[in-house]
MINU-700048 format. One record per residue: residue in one letter; x, y, z of N, C-alpha, C in turn; chain; residue number from 1. Coordinates in nm, 2 decimals. Layout:
N
- resn|n.xx|n.yy|n.zz|ca.xx|ca.yy|ca.zz|c.xx|c.yy|c.zz|chain|resi
- A|X|Y|Z|X|Y|Z|X|Y|Z|A|NUM
...
***
This chain:
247
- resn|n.xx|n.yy|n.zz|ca.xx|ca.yy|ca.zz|c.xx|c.yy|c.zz|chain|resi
- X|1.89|-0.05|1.03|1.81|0.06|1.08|1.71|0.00|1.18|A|1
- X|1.70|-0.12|1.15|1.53|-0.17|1.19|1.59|-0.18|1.37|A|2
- X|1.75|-0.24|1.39|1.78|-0.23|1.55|1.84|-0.17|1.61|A|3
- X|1.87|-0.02|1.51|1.89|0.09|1.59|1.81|0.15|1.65|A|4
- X|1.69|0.14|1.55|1.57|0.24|1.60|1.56|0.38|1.59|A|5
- X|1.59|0.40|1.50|1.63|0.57|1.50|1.52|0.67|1.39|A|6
- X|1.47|0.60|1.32|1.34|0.67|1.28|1.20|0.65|1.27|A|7
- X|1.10|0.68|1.22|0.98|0.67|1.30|0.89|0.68|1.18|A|8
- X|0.76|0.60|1.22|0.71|0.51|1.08|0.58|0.49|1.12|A|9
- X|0.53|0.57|1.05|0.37|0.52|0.97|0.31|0.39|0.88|A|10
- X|0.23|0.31|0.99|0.19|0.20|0.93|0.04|0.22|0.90|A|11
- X|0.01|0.20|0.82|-0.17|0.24|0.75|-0.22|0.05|0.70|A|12
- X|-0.36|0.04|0.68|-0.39|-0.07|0.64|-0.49|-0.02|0.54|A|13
- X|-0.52|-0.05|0.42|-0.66|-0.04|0.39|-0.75|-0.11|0.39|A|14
- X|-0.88|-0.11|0.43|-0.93|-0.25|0.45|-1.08|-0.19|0.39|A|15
- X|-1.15|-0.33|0.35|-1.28|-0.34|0.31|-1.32|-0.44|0.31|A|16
- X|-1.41|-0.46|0.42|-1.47|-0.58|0.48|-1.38|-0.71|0.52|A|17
- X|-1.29|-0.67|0.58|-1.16|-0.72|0.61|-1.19|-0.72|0.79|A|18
- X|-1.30|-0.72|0.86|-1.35|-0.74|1.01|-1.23|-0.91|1.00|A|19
- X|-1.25|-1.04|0.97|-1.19|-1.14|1.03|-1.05|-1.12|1.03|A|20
- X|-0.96|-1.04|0.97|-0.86|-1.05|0.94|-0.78|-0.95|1.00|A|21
- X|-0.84|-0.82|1.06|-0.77|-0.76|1.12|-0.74|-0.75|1.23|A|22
- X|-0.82|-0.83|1.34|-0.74|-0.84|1.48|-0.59|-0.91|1.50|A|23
- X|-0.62|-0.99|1.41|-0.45|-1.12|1.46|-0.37|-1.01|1.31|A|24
- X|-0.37|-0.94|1.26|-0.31|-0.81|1.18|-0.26|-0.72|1.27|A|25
- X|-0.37|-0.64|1.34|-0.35|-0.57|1.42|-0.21|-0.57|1.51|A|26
- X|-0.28|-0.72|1.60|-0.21|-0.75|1.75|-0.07|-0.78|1.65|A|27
- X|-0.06|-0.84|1.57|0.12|-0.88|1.54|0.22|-0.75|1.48|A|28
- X|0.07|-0.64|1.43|0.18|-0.51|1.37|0.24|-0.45|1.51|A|29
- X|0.16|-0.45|1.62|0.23|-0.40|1.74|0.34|-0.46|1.78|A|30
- X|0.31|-0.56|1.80|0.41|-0.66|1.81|0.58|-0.61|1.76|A|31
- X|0.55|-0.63|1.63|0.67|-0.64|1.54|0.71|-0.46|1.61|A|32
- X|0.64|-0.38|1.56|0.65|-0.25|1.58|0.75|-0.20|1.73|A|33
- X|0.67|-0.26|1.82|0.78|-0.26|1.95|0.94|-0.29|1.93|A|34
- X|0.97|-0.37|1.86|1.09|-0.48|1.84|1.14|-0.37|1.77|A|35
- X|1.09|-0.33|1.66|1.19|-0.25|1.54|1.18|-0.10|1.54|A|36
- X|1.07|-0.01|1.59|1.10|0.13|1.56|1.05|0.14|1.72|A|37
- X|1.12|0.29|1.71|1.09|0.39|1.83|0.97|0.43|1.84|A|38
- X|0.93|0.49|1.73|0.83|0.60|1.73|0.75|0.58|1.61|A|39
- X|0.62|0.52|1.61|0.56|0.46|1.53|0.35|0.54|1.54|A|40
- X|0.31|0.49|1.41|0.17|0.49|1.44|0.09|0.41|1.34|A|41
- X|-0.03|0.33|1.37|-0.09|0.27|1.29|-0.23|0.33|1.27|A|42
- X|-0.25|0.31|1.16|-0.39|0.37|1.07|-0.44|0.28|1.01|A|43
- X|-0.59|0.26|1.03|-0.65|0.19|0.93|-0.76|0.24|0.87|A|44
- X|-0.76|0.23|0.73|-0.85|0.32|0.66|-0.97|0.23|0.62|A|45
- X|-1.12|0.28|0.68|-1.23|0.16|0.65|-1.29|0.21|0.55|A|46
- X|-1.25|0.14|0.47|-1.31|0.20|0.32|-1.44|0.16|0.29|A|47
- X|-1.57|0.24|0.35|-1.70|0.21|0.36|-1.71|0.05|0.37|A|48
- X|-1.67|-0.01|0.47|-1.67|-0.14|0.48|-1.86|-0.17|0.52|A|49
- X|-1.90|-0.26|0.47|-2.04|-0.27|0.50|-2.04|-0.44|0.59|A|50
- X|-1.94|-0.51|0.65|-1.93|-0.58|0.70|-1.95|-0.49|0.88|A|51
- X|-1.89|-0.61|0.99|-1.85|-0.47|1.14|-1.73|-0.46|1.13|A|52
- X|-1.67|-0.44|1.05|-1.50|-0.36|1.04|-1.53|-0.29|1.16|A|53
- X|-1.61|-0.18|1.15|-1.63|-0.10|1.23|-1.63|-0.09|1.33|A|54
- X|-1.68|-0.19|1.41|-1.67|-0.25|1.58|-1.56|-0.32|1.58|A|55
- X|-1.48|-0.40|1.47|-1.38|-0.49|1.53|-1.28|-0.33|1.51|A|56
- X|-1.27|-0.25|1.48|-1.18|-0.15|1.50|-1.23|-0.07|1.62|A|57
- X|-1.32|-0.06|1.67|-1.37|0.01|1.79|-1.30|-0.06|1.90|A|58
- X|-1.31|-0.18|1.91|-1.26|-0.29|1.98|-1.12|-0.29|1.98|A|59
- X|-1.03|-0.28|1.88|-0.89|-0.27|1.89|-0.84|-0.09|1.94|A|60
- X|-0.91|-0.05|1.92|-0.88|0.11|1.95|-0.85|0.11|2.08|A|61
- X|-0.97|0.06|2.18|-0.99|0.04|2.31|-0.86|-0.04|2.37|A|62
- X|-0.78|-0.10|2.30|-0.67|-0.25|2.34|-0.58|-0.16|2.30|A|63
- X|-0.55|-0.07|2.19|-0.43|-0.02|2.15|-0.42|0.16|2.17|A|64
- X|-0.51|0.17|2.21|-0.50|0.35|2.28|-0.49|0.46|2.14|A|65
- X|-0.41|0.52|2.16|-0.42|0.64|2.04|-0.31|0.61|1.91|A|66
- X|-0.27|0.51|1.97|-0.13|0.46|1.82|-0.21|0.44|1.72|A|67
- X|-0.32|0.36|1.78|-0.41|0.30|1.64|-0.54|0.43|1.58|A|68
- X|-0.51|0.48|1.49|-0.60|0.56|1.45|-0.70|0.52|1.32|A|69
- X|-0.79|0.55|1.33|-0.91|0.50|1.21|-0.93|0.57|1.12|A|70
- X|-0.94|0.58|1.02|-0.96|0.69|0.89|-1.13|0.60|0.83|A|71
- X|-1.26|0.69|0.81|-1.36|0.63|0.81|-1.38|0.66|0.68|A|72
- X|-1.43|0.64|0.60|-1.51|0.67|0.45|-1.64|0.62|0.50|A|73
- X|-1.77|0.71|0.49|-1.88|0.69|0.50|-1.93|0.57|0.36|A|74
- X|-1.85|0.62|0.25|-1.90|0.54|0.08|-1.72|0.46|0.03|A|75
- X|-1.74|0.37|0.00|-1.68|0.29|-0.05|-1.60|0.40|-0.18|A|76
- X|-1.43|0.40|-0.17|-1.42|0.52|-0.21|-1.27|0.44|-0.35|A|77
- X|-1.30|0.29|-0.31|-1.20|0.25|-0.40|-1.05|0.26|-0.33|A|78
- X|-0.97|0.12|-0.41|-0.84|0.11|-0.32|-0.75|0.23|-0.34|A|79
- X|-0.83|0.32|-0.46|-0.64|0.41|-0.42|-0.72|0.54|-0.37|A|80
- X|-0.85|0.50|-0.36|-0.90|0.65|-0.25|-0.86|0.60|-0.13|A|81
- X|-0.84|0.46|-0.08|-0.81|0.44|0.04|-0.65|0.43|0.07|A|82
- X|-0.60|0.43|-0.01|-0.45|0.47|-0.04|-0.44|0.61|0.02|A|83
- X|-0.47|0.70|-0.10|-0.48|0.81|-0.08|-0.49|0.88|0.06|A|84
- X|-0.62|0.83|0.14|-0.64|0.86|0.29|-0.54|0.85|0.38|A|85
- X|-0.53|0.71|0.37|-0.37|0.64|0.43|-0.25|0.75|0.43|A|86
- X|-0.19|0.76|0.30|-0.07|0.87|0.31|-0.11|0.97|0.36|A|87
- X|-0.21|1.06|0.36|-0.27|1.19|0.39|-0.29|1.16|0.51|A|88
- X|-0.31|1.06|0.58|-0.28|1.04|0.73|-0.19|1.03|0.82|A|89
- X|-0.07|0.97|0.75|0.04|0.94|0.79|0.12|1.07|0.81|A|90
- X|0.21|1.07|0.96|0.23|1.13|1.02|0.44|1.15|1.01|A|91
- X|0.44|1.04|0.97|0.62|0.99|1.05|0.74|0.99|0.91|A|92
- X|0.80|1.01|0.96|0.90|0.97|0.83|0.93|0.89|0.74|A|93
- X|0.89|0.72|0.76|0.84|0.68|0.69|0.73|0.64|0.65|A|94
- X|0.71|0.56|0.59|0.54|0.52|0.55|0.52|0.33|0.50|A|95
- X|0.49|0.27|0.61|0.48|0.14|0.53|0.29|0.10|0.50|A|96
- X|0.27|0.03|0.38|0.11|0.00|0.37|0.15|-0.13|0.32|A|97
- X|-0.01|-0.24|0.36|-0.01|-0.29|0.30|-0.17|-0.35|0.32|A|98
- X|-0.19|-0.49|0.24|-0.37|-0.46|0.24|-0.42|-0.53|0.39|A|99
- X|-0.54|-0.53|0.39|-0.57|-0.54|0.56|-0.64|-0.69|0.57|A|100
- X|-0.60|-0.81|0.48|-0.67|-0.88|0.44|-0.55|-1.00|0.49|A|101
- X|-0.45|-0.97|0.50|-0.36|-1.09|0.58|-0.30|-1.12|0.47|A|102
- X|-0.29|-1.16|0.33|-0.22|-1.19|0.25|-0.10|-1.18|0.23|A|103
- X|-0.04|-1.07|0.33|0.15|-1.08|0.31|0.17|-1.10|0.47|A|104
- X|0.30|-1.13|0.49|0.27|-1.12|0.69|0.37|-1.04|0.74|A|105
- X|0.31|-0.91|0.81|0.38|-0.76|0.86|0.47|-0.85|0.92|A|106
- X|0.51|-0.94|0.95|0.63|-0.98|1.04|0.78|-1.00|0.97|A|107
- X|0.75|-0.96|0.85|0.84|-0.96|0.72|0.88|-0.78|0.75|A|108
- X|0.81|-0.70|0.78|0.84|-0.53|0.77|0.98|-0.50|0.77|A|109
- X|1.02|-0.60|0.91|1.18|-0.56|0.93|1.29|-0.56|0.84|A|110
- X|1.25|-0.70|0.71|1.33|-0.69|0.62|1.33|-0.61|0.48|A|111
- X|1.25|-0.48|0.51|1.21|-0.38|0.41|1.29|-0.24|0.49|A|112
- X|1.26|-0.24|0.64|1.34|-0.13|0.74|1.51|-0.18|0.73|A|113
- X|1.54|-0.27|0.71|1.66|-0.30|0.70|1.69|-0.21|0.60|A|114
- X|1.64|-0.23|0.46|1.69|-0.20|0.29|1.65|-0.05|0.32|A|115
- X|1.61|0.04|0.41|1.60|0.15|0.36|1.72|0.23|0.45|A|116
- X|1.79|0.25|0.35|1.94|0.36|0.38|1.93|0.45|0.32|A|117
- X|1.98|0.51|0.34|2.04|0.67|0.31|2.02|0.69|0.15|A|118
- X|1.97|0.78|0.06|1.94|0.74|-0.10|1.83|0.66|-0.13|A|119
- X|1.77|0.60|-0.06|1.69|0.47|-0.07|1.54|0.58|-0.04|A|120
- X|1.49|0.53|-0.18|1.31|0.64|-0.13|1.15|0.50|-0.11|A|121
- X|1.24|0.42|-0.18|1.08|0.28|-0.18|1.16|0.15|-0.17|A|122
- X|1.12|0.09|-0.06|1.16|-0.07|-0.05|1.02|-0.10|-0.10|A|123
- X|1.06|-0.20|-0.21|0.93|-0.25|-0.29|0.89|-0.42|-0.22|A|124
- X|0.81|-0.51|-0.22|0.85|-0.60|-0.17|0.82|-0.74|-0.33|A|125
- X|0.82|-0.81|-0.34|0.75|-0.87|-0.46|0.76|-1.03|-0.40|A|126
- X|0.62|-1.05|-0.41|0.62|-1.23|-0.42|0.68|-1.33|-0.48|A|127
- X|0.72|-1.42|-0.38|0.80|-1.50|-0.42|0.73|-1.61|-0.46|A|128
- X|0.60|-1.62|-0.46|0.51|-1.68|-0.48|0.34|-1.67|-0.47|A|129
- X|0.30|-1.66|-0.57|0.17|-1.59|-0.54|0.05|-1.73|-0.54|A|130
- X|-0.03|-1.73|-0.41|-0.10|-1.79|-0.34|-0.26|-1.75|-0.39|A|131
- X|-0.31|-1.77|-0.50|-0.44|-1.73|-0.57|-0.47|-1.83|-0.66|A|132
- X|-0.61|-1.83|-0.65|-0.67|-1.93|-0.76|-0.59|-1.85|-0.94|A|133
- X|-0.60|-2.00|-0.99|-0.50|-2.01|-1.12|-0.57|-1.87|-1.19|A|134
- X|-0.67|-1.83|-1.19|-0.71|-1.72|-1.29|-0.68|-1.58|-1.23|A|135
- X|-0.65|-1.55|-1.13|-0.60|-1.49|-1.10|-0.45|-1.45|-1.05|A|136
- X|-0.33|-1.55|-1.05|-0.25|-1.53|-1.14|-0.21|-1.51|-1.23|A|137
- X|-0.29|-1.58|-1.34|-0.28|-1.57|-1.50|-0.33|-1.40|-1.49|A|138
- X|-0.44|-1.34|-1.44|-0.46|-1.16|-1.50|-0.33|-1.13|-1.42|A|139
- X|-0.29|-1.15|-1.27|-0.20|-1.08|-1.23|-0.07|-1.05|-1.31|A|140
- X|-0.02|-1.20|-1.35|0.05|-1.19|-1.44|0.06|-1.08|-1.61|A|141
- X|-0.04|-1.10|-1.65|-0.07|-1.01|-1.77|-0.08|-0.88|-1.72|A|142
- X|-0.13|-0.84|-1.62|-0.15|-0.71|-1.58|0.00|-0.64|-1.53|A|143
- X|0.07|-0.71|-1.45|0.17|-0.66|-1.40|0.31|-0.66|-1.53|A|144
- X|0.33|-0.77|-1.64|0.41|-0.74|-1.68|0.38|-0.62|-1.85|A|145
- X|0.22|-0.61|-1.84|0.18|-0.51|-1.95|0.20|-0.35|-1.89|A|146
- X|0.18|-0.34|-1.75|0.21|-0.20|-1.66|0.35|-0.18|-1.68|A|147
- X|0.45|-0.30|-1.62|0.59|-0.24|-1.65|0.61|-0.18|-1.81|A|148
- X|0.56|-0.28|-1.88|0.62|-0.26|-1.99|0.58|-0.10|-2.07|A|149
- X|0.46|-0.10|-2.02|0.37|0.06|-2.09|0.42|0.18|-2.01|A|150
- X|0.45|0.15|-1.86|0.53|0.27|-1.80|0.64|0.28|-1.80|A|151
- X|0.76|0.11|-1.84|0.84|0.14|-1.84|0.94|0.13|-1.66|A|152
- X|0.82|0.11|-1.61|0.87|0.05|-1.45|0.98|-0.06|-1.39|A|153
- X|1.05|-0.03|-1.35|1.19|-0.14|-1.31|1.18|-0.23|-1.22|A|154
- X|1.10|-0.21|-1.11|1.08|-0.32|-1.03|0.97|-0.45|-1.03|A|155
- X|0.98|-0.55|-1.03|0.95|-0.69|-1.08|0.82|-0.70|-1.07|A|156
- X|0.79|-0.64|-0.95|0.64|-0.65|-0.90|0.51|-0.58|-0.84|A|157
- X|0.49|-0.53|-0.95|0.35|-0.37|-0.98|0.28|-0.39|-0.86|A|158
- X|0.23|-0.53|-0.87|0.12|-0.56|-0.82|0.18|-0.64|-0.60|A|159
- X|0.25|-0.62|-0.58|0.25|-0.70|-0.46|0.26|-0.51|-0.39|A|160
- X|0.16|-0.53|-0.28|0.14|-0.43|-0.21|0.18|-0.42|-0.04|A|161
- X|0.32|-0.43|-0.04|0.38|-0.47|0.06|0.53|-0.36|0.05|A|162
- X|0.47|-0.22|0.12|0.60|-0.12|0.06|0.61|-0.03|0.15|A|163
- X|0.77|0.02|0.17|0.80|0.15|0.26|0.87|0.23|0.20|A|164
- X|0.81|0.34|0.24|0.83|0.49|0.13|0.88|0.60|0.23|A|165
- X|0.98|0.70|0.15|1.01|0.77|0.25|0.91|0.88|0.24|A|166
- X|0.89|0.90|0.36|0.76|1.04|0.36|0.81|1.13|0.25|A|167
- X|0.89|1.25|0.25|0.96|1.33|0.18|0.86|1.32|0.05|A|168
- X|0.93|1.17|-0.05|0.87|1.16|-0.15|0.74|1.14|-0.19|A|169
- X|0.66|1.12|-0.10|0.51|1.13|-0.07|0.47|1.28|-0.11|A|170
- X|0.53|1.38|-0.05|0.48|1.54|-0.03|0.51|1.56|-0.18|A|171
- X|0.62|1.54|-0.28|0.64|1.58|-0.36|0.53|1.52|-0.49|A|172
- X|0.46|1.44|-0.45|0.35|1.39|-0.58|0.24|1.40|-0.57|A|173
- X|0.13|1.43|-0.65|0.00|1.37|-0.64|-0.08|1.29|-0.67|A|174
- X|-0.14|1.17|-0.62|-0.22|1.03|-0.63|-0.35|1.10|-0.68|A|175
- X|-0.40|1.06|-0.81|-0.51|1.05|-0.85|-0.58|0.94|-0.91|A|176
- X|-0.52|0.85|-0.92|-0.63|0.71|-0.94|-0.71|0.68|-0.82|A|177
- X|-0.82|0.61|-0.83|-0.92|0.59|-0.74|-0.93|0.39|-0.74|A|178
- X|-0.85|0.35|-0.84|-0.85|0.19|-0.85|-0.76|0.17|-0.86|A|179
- X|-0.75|0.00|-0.85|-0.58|-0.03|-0.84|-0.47|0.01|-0.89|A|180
- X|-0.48|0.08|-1.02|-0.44|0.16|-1.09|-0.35|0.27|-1.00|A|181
- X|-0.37|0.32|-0.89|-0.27|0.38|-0.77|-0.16|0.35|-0.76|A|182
- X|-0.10|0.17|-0.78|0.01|0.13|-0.75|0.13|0.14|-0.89|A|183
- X|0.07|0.13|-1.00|0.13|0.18|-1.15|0.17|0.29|-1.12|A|184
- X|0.07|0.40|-1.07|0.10|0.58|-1.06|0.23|0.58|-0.95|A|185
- X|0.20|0.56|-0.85|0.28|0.56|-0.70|0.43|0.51|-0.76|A|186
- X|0.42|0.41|-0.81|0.56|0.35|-0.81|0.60|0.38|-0.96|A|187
- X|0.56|0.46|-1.04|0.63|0.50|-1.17|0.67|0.64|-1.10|A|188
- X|0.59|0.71|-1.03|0.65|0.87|-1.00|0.75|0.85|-0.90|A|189
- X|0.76|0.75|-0.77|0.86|0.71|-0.73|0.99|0.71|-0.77|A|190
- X|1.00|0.62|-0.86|1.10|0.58|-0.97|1.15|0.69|-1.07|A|191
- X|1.05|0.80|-1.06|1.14|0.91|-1.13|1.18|0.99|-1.04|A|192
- X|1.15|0.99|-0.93|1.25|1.05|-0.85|1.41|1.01|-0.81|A|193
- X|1.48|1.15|-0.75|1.61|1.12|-0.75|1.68|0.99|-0.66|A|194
- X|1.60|0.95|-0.57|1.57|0.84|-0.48|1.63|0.68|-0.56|A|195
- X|1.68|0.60|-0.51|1.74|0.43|-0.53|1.59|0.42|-0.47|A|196
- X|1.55|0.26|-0.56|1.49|0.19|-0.50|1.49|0.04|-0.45|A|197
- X|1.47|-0.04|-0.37|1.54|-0.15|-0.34|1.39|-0.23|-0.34|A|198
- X|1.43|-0.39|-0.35|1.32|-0.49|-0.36|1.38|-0.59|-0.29|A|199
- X|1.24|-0.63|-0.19|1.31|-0.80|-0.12|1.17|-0.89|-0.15|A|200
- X|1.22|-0.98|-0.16|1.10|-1.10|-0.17|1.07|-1.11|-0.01|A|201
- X|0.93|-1.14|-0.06|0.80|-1.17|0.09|0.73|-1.28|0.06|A|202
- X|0.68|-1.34|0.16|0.56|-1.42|0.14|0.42|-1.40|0.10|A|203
- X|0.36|-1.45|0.01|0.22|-1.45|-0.04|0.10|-1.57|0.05|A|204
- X|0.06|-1.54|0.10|-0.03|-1.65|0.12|-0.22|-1.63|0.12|A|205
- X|-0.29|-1.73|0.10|-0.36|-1.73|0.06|-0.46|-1.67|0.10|A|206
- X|-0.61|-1.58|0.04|-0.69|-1.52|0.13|-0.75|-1.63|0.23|A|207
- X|-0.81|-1.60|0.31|-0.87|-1.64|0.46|-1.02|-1.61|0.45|A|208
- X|-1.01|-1.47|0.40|-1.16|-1.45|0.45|-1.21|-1.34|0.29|A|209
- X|-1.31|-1.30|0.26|-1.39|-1.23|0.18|-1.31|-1.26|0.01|A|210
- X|-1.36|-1.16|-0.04|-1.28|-1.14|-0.21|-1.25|-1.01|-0.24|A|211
- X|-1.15|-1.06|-0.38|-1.08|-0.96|-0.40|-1.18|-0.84|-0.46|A|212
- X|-1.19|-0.69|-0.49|-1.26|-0.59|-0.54|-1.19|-0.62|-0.72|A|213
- X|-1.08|-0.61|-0.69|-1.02|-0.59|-0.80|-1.04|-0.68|-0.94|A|214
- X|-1.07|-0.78|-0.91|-1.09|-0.88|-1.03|-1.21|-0.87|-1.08|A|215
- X|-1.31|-0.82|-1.06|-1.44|-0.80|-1.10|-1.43|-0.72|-1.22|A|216
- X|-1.50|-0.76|-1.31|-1.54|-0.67|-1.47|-1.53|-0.55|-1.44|A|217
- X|-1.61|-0.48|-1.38|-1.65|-0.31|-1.35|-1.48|-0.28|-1.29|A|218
- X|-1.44|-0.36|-1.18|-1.32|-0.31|-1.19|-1.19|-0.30|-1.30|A|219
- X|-1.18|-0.42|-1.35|-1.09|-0.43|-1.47|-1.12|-0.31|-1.57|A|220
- X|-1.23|-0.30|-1.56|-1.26|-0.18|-1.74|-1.25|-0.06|-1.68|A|221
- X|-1.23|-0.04|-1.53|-1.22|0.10|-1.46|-1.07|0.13|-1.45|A|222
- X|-0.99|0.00|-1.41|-0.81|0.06|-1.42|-0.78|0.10|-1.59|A|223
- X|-0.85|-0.05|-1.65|-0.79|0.03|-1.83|-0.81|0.17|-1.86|A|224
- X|-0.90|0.21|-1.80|-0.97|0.39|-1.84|-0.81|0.39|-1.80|A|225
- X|-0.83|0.42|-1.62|-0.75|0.46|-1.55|-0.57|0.46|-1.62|A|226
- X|-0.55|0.35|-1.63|-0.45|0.33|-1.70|-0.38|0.44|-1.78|A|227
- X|-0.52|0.45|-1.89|-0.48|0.48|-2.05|-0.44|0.65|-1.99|A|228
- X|-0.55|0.70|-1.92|-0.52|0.83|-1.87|-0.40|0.86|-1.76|A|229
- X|-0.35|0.76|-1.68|-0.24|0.78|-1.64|-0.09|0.79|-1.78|A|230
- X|-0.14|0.67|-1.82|0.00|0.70|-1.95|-0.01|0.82|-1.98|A|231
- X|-0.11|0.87|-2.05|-0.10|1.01|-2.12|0.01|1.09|-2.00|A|232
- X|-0.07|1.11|-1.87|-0.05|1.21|-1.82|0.14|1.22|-1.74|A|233
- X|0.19|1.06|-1.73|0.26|1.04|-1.66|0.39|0.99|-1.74|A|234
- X|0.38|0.90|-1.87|0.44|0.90|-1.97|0.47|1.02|-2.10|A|235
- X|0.36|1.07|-2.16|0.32|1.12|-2.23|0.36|1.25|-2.19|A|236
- X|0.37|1.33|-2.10|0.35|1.48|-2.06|0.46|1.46|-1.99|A|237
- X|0.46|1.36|-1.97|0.65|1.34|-1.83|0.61|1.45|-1.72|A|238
- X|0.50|1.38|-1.66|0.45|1.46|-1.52|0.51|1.38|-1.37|A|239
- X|0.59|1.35|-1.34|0.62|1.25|-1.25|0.54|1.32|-1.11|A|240
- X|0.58|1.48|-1.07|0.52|1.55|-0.93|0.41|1.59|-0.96|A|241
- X|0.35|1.61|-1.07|0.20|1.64|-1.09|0.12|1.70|-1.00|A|242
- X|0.18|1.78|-0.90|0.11|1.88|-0.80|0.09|2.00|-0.82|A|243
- X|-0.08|1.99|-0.74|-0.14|2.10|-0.74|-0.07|2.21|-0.70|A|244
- X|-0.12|2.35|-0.80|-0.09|2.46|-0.79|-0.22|2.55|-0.62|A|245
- X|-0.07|2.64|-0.53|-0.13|2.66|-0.40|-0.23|2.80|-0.47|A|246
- X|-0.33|2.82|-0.39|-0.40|2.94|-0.44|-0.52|2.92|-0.46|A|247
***
């Protein structure tokens, strides 16, 4: 698909305090973007960044014209409120995200546009190596193989945030986690959809610049909430589309 060129693709970033990391992000997503789709657009969601995210996106706007669009949060709204913004911005048929912090390299996209055929609703991507100090592997690890196992999730890697979704399946769900906790939700209601899903290994490499949100106490004890109330809702009640009633 990726050199035919025949369908058209929303790329979103989320970022928080991610200013050093997103210009050479930026300039390579175009890059690749040119080579593989037709009809494309990038978004970046500045999730109350208190760094100049803000000017280094002012600055790329001016270099990349109206492809590149901004999504602002005045307040720090959490990764899956910046998730959340991202798909609600996205425009194209499909949908690729990933974090704005450099840790996977968009130059890999093509081999996720390849995997997505006909039946195919989420190319997941999963590390083939994860590039983090030892104690954060060790939670990653514990976290990701305790999510499969409590949702019940098939694909290897909860945690690697490197994915293309077909829009369609987007419209049919609703995201309500506000912490990491978004990617358990996202990819268990995926997965019950009528949709195949496909996985390719990517590259992990190491942060460059700031730290993670996620590892922090207040965050850990905010996915467990998150968590326990997703199971209810998503295991427990077997809500997979969980959308709002119109009216």
């Amino acid at each position: 698909m990726a050199n035919e060129k025949t369908e058209s693709l929303s790329v979103f970033f989320p970022a928080y305090n991610d200013a050093p990391s997103l210009p050479g992000l930026i300039s390579k997503t175009f890059e690749v973007l040119s080579k593989s789709v037709e009809d494309y657009e990038v978004i970046v969601v500045n999730d109350g960044s208190q760094d100049n995210t803000a000017e280094v996106l002012a600055e790329l706007q001016s270099r990349f014209g109206e492809r590149l669009r901004v999504v602002t949060h005045p307040q720090n709204r959490g990764y899956g409120g910046a998730l959340r913004s991202g798909f609600a911005a996205a425009t194209k048929e499909l949908v690729f995200y990933t974090d704005g912090d450099g840790q996977y390299d968009v130059g890999e996209m093509p081999k996720l546009l390849a995997k997505m055929q006909p039946g195919v609703g989420l190319v997941n991507g999963y590390k083939m190596e994860r590039n983090d100090p030892w104690h954060r592997i060790w939670i990653g690890n514990v976290y990701n193989r305790f999510a499969r196992f409590l949702f019940r999730i098939r694909i290897r890697d909860v945690d690697c945030d490197f994915r293309l979704i077909r829009r369609e399946m987007l419209d049919k769900i609703r995201l309500t986690s506000t912490s990491g906790t978004i990617c358990v939700e996202l990819v268990r209601k995926l997965e019950l959809s009528p949709y195949r899903t496909e996985e390719v290994g990517v590259h992990h490499y190491a942060r460059q610049h700031g730290s993670s949100q996620f590892f922090r106490f207040r965050s850990l004890l905010k996915t467990l909430y998150q968590l326990t109330r997703l199971f209810i809702v998503v295991v427990v009640l077997g809500r997979w589309t969980d959308r709002p009633q119109k009216g």
